[in-house]
C-alpha positions in Angstrom: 46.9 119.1 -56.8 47.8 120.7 -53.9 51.4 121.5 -52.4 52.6 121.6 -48.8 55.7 123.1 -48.1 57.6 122.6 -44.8 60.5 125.4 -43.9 62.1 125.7 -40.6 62.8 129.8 -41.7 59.1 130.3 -42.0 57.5 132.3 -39.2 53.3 131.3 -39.9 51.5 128.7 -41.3 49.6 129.9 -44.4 46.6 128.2 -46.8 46.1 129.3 -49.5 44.2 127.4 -52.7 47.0 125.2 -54.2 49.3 125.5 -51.5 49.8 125.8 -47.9 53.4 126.8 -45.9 54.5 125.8 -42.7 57.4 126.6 -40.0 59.0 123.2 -39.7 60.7 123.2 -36.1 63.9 121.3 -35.9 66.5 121.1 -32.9 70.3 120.3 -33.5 71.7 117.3 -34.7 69.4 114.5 -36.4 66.0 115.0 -36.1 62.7 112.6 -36.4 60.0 114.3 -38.7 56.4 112.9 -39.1 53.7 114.2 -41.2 50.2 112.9 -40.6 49.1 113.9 -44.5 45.7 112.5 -44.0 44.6 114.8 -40.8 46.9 117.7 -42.1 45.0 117.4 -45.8 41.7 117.6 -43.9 42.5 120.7 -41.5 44.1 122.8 -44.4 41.5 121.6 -47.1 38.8 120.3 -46.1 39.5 117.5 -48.4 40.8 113.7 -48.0 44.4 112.6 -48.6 44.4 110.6 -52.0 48.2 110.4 -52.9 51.0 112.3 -53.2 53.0 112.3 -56.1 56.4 113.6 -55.5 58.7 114.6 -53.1 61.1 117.5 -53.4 64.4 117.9 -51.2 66.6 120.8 -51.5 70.3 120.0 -51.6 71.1 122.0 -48.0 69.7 119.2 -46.2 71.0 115.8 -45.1 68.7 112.5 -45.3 68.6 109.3 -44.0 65.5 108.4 -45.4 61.9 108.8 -47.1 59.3 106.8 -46.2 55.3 106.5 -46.4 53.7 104.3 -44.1 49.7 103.5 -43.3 49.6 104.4 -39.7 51.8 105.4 -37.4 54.0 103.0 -35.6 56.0 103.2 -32.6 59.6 103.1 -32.0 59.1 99.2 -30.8 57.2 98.8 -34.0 59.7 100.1 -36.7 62.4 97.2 -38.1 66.0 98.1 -37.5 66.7 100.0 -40.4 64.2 102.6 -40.0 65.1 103.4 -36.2 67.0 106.5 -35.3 69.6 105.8 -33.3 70.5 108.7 -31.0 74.7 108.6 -29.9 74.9 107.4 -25.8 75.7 110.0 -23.5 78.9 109.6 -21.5 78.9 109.8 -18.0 
């Protein structure tokens, strides 16, 4: 079992046996975050993605949603309810 850990306060991504740590960059307001586990497995590892079995978030954060998918799929792709709907700008 091996553990990835994503933090926007870390400076350098690090490898080590069982686990690997990773600046996680985030701008203001809502943000859109997608991990490719499969090509991020095989860069750290060496090894395929088989599965992952949980999912930790820490209570300073705010979620709309969780999701695993097989591919991914563009913004035309996605069904309503997974779309991130950014507020309109006034002019």
């Amino acid at each position: 079992m091996k553990w990835i850990w994503a933090d926007p306060p870390l400076a350098v991504t690090r490898v080590k046996p069982y686990m690997c740590t990773m600046p996680l960059r985030m701008d203001e307001g809502w943000n859109q975050i997608q991990f490719n586990l499969a090509d991020f497995t095989k860069r750290a590892y060496g090894t395929n993605y088989v599965e992952t079995l949980r999912v930790q978030v820490h209570a300073n954060c705010c979620l709309r949603r969780i999701y695993f998918s097989d591919r991914l799929y563009s913004e035309e792709e996605l069904p309503p309810e997974f779309k991130l709907y950014l507020p309109m700008q006034k002019s």
